[in-house]
C-alpha positions in Angstrom: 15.6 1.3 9.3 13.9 4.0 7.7 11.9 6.5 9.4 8.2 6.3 8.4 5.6 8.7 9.1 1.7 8.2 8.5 0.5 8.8 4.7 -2.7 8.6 2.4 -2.9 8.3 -0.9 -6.3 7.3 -3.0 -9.9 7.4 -2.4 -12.7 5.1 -1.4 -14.5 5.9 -4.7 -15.7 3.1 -6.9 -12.4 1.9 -9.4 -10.2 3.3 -6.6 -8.2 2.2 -3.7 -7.1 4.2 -0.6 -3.4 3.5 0.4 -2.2 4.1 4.0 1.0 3.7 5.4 2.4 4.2 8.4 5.2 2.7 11.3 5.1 -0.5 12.6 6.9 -2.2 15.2 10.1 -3.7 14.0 11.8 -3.7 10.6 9.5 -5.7 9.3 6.8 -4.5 6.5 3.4 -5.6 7.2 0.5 -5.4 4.7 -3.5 -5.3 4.9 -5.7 -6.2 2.2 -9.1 -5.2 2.3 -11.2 -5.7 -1.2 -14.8 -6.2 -2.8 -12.8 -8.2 -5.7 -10.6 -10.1 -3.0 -11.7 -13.6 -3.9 -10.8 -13.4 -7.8 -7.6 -10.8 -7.2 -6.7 -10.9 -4.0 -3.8 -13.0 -4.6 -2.4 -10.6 -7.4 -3.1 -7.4 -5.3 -0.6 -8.8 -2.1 2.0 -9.8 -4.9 2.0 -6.3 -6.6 2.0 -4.3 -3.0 4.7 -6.6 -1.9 7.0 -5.8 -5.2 6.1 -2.2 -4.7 6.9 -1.9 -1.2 10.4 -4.1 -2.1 11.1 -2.4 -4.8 10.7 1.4 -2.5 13.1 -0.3 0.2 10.9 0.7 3.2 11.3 -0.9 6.4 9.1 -0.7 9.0 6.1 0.1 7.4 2.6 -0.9 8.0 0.6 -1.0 4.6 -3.4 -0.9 4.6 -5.1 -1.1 1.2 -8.5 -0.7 1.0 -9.3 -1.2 -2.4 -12.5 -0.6 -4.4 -12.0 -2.3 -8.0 -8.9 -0.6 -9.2 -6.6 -1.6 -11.9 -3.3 -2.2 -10.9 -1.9 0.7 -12.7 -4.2 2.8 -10.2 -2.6 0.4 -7.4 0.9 0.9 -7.9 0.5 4.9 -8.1 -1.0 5.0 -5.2 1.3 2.9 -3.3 4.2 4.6 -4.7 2.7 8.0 -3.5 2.1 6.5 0.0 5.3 5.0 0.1 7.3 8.3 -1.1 4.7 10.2 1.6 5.8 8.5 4.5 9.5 8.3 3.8 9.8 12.4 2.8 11.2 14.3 5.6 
């Protein structure tokens, strides 16, 4: 299991999204998605946090997105920097 420690990456600003991560119980990664665009891409914001948090091979970590209108480019950097945050020793 990897050790995770609590991170932030992102803003609440309008076209952003704040990122934070930190340890949950288990090994098991579990994810929160909080949007004002949930209803036409909320689907397609859990799918690219999943991947992300996959691809970073994190375990244990509890993901919050809170995300105002961003475009997934601006998604994936700031899980990526969460992710790499909470995993640095």
């Amino acid at each position: 299991m990897t050790s995770v420690k609590n991170s932030v990456a992102g803003s609440l600003e309008s076209s952003d999204v704040l990122v934070t991560v930190g340890p949950a119980e288990g090994e098991e990664n579990k994810l929160d998605v909080e949007s004002i665009v949930f209803k036409q891409f909320g689907a397609r914001i859990r799918s690219v946090a999943e991947e992300v948090v996959a691809a970073s091979g994190v375990k244990g970590a509890a993901v919050r997105i809170q995300d105002r209108g961003a475009l997934e480019c601006t998604l994936r950097a700031r899980l990526e920097t969460a992710l790499e945050r909470a995993i640095k020793a």
